[in-house]
N, CA, C and O atoms as a MOPAC input file, in Angstrom:
PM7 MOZYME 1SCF
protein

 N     12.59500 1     4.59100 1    -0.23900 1
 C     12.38900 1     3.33300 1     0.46600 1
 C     13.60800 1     2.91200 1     1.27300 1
 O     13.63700 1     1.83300 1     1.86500 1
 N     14.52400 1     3.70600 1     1.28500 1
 C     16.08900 1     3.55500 1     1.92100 1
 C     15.69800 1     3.24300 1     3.31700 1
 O     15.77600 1     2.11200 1     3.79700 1
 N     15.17700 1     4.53400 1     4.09200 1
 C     14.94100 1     4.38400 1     5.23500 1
 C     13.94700 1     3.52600 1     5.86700 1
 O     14.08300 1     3.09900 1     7.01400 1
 N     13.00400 1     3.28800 1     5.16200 1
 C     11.87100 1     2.16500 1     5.71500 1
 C     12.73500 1     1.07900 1     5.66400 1
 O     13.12900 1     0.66000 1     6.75200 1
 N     13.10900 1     0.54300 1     4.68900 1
 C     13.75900 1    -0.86800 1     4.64500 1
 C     14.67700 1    -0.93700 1     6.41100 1
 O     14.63200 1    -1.76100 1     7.32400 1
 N     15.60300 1     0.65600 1     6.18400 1
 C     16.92600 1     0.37100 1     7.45000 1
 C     16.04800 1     0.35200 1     8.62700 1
 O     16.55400 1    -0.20900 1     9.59900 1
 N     14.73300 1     0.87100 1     8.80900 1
 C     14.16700 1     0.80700 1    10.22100 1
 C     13.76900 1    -0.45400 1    10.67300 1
 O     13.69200 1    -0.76900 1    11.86000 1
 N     13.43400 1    -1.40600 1     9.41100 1
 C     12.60400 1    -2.77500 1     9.33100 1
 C     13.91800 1    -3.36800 1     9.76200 1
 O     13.94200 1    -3.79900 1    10.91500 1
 N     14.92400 1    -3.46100 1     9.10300 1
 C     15.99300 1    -4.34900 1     9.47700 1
 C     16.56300 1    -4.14000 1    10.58400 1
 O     17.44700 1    -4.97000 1    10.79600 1
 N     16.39500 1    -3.15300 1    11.62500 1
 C     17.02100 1    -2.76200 1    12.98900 1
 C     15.56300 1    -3.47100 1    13.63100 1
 O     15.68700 1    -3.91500 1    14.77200 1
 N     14.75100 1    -3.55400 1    13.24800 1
 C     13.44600 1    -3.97600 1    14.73300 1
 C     13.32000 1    -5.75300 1    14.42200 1
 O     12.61800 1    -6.60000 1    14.97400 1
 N     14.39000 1    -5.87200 1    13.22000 1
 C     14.12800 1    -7.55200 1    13.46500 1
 C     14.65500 1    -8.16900 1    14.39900 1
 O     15.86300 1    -7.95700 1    14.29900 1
 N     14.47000 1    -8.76700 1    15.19400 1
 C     15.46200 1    -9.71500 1    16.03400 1
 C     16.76600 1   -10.63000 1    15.41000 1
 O     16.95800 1   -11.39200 1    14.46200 1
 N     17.54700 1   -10.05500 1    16.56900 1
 C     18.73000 1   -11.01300 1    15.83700 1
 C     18.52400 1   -12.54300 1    15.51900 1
 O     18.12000 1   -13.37200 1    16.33500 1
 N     18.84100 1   -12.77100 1    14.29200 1
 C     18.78500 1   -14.49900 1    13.98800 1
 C     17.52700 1   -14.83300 1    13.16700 1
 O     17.23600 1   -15.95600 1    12.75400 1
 N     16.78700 1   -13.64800 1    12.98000 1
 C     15.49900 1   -13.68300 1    12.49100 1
 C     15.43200 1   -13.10600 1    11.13400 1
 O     16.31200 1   -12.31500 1    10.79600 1
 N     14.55300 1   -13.39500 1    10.38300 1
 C     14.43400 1   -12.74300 1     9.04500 1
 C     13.18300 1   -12.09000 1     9.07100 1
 O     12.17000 1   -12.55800 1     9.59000 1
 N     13.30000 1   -10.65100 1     8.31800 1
 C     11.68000 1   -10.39400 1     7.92400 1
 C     11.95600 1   -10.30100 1     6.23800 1
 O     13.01600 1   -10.04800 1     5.66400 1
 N     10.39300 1   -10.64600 1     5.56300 1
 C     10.07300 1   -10.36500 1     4.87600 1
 C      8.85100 1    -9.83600 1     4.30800 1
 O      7.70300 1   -10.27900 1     4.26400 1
 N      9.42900 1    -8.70500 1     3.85700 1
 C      8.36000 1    -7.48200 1     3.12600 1
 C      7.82600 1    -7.98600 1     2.06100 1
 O      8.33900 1    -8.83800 1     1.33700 1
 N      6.93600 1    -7.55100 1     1.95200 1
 C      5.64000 1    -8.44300 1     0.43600 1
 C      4.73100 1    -6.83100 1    -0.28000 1
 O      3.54700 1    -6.49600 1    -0.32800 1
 N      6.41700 1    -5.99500 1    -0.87000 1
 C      5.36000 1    -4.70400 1    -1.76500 1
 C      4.71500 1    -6.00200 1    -2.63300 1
 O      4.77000 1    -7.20300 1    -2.90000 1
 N      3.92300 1    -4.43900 1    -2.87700 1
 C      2.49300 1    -4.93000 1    -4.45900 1
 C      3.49400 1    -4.61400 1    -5.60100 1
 O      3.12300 1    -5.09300 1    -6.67300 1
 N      4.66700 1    -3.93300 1    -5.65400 1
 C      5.31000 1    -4.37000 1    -6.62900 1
 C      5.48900 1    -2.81900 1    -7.64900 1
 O      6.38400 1    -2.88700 1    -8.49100 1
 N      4.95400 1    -1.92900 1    -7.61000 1
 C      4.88900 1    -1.12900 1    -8.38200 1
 C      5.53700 1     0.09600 1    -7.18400 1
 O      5.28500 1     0.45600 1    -6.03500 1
 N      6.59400 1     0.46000 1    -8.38000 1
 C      7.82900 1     1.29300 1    -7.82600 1
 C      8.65500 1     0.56900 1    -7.06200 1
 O      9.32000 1     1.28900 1    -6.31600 1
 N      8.85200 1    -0.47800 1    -6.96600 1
 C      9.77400 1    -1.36500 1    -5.84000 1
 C     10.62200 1    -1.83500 1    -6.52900 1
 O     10.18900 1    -2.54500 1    -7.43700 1
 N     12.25900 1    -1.66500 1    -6.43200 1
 C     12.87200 1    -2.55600 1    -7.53400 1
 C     13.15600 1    -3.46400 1    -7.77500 1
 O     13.54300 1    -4.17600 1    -6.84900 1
 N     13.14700 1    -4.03400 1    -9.19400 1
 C     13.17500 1    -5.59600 1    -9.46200 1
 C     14.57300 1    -6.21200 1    -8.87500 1
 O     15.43300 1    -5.50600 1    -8.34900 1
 N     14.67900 1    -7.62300 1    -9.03700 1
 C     15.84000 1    -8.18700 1    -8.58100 1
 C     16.88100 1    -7.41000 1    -9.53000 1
 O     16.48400 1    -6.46100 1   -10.20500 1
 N     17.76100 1    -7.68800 1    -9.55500 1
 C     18.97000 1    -6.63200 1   -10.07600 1
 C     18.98300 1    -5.70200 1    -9.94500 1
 O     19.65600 1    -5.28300 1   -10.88700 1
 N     18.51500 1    -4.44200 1    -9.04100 1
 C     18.39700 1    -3.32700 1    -9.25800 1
 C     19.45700 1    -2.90800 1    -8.25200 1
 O     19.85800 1    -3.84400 1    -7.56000 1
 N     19.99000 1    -1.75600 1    -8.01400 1
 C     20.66500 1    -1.03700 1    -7.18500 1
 C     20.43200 1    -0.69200 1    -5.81100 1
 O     21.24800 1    -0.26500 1    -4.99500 1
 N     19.16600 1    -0.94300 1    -5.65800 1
 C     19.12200 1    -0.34800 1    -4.21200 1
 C     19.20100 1    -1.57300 1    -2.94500 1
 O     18.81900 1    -2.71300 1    -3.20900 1
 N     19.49300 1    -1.38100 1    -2.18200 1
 C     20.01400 1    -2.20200 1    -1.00800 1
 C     19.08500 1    -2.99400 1     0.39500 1
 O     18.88500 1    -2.29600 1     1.39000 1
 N     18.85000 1    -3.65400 1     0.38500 1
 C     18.12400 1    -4.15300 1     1.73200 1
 C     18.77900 1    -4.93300 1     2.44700 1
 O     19.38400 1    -5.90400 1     1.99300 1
 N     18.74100 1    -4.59700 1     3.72000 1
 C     19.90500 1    -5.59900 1     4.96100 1
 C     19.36300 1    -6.86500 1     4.98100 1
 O     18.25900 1    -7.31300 1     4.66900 1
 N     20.44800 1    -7.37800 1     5.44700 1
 C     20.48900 1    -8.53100 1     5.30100 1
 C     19.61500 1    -9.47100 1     6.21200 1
 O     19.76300 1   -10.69300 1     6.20600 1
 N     18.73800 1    -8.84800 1     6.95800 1
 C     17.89500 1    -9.86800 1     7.72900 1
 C     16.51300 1    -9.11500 1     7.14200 1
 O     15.86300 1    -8.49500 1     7.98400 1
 N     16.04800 1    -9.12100 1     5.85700 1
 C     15.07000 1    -8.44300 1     5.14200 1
 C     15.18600 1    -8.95900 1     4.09800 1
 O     16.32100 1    -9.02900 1     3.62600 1
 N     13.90300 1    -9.57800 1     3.26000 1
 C     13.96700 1   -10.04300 1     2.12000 1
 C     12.64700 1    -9.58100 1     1.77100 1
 O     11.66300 1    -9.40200 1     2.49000 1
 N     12.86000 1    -9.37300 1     0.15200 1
 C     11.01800 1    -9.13400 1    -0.39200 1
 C     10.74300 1   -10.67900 1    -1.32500 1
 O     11.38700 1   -11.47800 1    -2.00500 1
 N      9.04200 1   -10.40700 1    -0.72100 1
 C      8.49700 1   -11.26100 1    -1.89500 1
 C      7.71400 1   -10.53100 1    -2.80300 1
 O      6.58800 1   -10.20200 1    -2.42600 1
 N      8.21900 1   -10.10900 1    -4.30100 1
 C      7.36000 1    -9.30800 1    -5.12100 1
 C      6.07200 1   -10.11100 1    -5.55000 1
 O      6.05100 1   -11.21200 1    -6.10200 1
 N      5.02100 1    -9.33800 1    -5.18400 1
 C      3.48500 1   -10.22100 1    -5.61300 1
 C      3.50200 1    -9.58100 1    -7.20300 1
 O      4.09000 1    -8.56900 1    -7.58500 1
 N      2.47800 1   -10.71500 1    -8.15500 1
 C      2.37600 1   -10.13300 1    -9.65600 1
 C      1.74100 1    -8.79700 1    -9.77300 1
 O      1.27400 1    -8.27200 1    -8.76300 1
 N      1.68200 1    -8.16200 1   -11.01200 1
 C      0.87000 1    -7.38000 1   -11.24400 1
 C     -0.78400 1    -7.14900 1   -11.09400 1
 O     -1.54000 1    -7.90200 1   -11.70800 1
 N     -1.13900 1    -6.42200 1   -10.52500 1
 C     -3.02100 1    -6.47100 1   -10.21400 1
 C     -2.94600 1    -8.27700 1   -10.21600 1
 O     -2.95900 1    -9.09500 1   -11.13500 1
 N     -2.87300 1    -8.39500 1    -8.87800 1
 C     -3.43200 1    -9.49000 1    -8.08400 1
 C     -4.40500 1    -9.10300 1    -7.05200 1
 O     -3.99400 1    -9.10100 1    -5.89200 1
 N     -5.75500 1    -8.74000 1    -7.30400 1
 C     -6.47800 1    -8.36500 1    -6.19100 1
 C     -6.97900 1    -9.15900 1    -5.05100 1
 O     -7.63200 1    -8.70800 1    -4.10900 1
 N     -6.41200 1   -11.05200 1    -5.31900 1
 C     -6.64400 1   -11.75000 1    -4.74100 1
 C     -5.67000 1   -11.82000 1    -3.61800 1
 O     -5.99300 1   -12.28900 1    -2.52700 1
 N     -4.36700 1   -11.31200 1    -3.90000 1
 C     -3.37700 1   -11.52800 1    -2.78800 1
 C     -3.24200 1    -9.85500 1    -2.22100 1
 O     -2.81000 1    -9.85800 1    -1.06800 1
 N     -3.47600 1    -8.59800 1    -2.69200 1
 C     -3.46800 1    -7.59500 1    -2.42000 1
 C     -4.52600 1    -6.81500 1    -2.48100 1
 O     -4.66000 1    -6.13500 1    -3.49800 1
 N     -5.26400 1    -6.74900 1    -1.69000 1
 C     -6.72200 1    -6.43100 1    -1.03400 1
 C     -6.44300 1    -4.86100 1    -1.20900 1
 O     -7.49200 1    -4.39700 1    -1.65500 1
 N     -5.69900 1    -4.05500 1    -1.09100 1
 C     -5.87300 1    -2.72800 1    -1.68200 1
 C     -6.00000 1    -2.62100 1    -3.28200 1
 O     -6.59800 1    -1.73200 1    -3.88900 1
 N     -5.23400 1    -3.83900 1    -3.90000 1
 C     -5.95900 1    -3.14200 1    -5.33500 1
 C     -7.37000 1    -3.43200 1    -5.25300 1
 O     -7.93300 1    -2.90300 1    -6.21200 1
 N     -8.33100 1    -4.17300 1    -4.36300 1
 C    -10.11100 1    -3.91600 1    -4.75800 1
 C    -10.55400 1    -2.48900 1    -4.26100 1
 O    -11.73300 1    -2.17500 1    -4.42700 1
 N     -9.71700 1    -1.63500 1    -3.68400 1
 C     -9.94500 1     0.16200 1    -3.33200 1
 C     -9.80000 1     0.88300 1    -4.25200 1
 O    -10.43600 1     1.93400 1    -4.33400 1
 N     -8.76300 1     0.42200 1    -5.34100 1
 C     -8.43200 1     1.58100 1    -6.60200 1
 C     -9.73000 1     1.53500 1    -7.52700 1
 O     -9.93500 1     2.69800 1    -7.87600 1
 N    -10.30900 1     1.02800 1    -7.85500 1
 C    -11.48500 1     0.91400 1    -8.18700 1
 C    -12.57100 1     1.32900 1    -8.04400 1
 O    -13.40000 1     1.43600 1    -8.94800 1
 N    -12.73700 1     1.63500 1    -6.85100 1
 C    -13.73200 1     2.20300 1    -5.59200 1
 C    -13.86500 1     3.71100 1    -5.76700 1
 O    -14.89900 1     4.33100 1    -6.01300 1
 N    -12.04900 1     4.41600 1    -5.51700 1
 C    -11.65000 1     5.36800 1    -5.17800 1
 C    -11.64200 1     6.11800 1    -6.74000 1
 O    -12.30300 1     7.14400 1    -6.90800 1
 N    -11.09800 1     5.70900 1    -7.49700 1
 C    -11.52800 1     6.51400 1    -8.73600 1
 C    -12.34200 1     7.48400 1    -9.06300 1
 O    -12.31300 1     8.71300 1    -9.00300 1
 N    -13.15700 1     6.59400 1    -9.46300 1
 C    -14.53100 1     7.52500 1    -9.38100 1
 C    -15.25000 1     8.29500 1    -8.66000 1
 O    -15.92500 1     9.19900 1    -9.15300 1
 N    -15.20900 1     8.07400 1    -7.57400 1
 C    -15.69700 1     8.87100 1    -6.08600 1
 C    -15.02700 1     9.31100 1    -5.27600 1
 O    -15.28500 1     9.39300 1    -4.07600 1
 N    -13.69200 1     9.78900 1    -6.05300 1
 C    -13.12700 1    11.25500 1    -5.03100 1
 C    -12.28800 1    12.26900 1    -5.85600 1
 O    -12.62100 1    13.44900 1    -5.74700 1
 N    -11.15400 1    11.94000 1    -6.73400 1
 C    -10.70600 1    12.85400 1    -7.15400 1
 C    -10.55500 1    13.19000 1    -8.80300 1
 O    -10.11600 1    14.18100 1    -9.38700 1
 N    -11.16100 1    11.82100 1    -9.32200 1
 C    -10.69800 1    12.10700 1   -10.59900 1
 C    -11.48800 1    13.20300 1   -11.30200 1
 O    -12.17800 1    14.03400 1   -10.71200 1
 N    -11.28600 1    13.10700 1   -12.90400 1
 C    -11.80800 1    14.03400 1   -13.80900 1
 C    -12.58700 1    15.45600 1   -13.24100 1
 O    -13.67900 1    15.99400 1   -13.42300 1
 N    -11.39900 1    15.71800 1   -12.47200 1
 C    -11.64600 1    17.27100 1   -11.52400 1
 C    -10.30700 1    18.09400 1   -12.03500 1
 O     -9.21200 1    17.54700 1   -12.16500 1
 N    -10.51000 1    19.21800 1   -12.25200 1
 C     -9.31500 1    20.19700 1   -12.13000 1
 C     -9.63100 1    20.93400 1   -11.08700 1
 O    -10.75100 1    21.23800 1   -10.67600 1
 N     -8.22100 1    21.30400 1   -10.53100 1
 C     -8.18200 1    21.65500 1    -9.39300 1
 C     -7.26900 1    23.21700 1    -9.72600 1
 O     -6.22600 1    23.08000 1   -10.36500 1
 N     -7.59200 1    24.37700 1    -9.37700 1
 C     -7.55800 1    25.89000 1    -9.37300 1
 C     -6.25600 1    26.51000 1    -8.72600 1
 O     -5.68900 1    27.56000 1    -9.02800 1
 N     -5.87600 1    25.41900 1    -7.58600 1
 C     -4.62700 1    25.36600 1    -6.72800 1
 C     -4.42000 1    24.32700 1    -6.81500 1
 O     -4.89300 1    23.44700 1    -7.53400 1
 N     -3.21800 1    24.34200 1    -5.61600 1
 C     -2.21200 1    23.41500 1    -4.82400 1
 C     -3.32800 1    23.05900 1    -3.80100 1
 O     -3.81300 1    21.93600 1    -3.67200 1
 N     -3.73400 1    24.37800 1    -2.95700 1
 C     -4.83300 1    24.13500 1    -2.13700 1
 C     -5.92700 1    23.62300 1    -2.10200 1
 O     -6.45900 1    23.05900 1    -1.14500 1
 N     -6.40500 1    23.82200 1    -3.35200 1
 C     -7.97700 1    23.38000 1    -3.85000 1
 C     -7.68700 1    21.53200 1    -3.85800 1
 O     -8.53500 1    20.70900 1    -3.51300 1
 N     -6.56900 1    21.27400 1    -4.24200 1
 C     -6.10300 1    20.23000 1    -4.47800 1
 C     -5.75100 1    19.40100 1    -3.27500 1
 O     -5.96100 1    18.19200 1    -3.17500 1
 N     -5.19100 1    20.17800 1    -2.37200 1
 C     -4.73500 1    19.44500 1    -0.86800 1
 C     -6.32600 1    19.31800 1    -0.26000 1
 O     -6.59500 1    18.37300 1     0.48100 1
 N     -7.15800 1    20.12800 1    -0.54900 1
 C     -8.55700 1    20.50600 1     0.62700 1
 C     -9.10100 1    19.12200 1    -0.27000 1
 O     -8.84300 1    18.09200 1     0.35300 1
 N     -9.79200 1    18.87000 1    -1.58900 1
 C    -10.30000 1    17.83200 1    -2.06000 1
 C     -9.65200 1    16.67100 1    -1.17200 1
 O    -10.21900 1    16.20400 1    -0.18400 1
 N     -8.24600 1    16.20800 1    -1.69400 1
 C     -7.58700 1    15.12600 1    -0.88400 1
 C     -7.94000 1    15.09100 1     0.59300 1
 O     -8.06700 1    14.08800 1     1.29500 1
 N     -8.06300 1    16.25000 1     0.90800 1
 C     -8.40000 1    16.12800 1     2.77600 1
 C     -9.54000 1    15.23200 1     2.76000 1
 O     -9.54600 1    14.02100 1     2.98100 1
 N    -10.77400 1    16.21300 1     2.38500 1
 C    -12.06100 1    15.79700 1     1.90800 1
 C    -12.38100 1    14.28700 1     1.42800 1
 O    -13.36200 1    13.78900 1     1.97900 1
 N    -11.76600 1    13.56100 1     0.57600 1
 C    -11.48800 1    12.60400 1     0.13400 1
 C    -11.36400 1    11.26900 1     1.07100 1
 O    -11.93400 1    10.19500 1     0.88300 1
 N    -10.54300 1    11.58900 1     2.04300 1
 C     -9.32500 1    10.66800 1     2.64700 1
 C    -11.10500 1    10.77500 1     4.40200 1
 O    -11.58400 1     9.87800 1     5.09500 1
 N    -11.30100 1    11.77200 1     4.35900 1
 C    -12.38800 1    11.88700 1     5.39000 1
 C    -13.38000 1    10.76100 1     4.87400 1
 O    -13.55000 1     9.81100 1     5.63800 1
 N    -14.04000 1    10.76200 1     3.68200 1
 C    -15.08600 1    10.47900 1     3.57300 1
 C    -14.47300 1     8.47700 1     3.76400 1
 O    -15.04900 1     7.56100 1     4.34900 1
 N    -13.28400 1     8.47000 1     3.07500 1
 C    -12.85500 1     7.12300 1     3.12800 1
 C    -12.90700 1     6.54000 1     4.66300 1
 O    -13.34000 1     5.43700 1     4.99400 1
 N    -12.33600 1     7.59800 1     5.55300 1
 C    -12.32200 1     7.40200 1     7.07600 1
 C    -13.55500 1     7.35000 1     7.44400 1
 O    -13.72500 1     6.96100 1     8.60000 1
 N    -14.49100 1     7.61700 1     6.83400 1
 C    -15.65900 1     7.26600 1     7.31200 1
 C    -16.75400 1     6.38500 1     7.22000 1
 O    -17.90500 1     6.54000 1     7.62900 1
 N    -15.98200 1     4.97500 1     6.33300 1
 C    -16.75500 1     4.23000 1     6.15000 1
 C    -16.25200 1     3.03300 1     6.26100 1
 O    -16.54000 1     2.19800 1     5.40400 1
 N    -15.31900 1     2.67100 1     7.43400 1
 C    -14.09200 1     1.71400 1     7.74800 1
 C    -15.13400 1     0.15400 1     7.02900 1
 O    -14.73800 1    -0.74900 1     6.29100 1
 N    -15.94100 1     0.29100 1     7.38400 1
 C    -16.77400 1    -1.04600 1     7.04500 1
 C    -16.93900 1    -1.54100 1     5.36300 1
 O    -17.03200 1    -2.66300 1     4.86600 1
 N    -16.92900 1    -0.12700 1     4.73700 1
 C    -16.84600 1    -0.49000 1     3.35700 1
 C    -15.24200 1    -0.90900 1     2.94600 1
 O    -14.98800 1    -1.89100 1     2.24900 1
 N    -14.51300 1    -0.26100 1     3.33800 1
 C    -12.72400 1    -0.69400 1     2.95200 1
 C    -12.89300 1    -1.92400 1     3.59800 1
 O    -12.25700 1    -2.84400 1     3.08300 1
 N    -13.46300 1    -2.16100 1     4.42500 1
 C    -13.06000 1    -3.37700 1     5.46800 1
 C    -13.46000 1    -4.80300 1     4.37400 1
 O    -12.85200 1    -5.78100 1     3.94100 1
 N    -15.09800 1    -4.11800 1     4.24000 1
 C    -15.36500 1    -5.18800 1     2.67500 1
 C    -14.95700 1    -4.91200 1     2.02100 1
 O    -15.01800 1    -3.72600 1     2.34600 1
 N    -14.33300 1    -4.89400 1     0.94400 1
 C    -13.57400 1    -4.63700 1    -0.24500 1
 C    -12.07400 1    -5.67000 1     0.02200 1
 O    -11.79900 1    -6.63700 1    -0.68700 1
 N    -11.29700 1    -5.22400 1     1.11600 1
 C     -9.96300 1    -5.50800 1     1.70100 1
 C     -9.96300 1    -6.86100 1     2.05100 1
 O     -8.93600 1    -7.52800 1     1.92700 1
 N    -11.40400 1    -7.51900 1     2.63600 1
 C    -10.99600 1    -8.56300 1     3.39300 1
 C    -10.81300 1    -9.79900 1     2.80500 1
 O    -11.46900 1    -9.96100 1     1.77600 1
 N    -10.03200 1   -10.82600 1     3.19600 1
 C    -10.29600 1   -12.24800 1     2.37900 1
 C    -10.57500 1   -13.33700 1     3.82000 1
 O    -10.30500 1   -13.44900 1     5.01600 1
 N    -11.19900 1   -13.89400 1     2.86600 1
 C    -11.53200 1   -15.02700 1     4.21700 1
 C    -10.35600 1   -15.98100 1     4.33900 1
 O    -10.22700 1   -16.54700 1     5.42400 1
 N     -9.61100 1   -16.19900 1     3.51700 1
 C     -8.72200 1   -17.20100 1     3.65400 1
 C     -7.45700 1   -16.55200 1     4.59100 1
 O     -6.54400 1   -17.26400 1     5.00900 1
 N     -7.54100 1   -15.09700 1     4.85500 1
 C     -6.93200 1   -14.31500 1     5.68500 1
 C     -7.17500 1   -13.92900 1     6.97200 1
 O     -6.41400 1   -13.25500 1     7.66700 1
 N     -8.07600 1   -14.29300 1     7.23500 1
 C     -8.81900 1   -14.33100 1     8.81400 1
 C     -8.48200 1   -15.02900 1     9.63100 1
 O     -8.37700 1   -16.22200 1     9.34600 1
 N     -8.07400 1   -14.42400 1    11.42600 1
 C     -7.91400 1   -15.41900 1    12.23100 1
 C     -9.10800 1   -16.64800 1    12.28200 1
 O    -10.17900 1   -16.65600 1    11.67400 1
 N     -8.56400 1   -17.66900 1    13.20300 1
 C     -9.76400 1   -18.50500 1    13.13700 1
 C     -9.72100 1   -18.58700 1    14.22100 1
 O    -10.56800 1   -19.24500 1    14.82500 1

C-alpha cells in the first residue's frame, strides 16, 4: 500500500487534503508503522458494515457462485476459473450495480 498511498498524495492539490476510507481489513491500525503523507488521511470504516461498504453485499453473492469448494489441478486451472469467474461478474453490471448501490449515495 506504500505506493498507492505516495501516488494519492502527489495528485492532491496543494493546500488540500484527501481522505481514503479502506474497509479496513489489511490496512493498518492507528499506531502502526507504515506511513501516509501528509496531505492523506484514512477514515477506517467498522468491521462488515455492509451499509457503508457496498462491496461487502458481493462477498456473499460471490462465494457460492464462482470459486469456492472447488479444487483446482493447477495454478492454471486456477487462473482460467478466476478468468471465468471475473467474466461472468462482468457480465451482469446490473446485478453488482444492485447489490452495491445505496440510495442515500446517489446523485440527486
Amino acid at each position: 500500500m506504500t505506493l498507492p498511498r505516495a501516488e494519492i498524495g502527489q495528485a492532491v492539490t496543494p493546500g488540500a487534503q484527501a481522505v481514503v476510507i479502506p474497509e479496513g481489513a489489511g490496512w493498518p491500525q492507528p499506531g502502526g508503522k507504515r506511513h501516509l503523507p501528509d496531505k492523506v488521511s484514512t477514515l477506517l470504516l467498522p468491521a462488515s458494515c455492509p451499509e457503508l461498504n457496498p462491496a461487502e453485499n458481493i462477498w456473499p453473492f460471490r462465494r457460492p457462485n464462482s470459486l469456492s469448494h472447488r479444487v483446482f489441478a493447477t495454478d492454471t486451472a486456477l487462473v482460467d476459473a478466476g478468468c471465468v469467474a471475473w467474466q461472468a461478474r462482468m457480465a451482469q453490471p446490473e446485478r453488482i450495480t444492485s447489490m452495491a448501490s445505496r440510495e442515500w449515495a446517489k446523485r440527486s
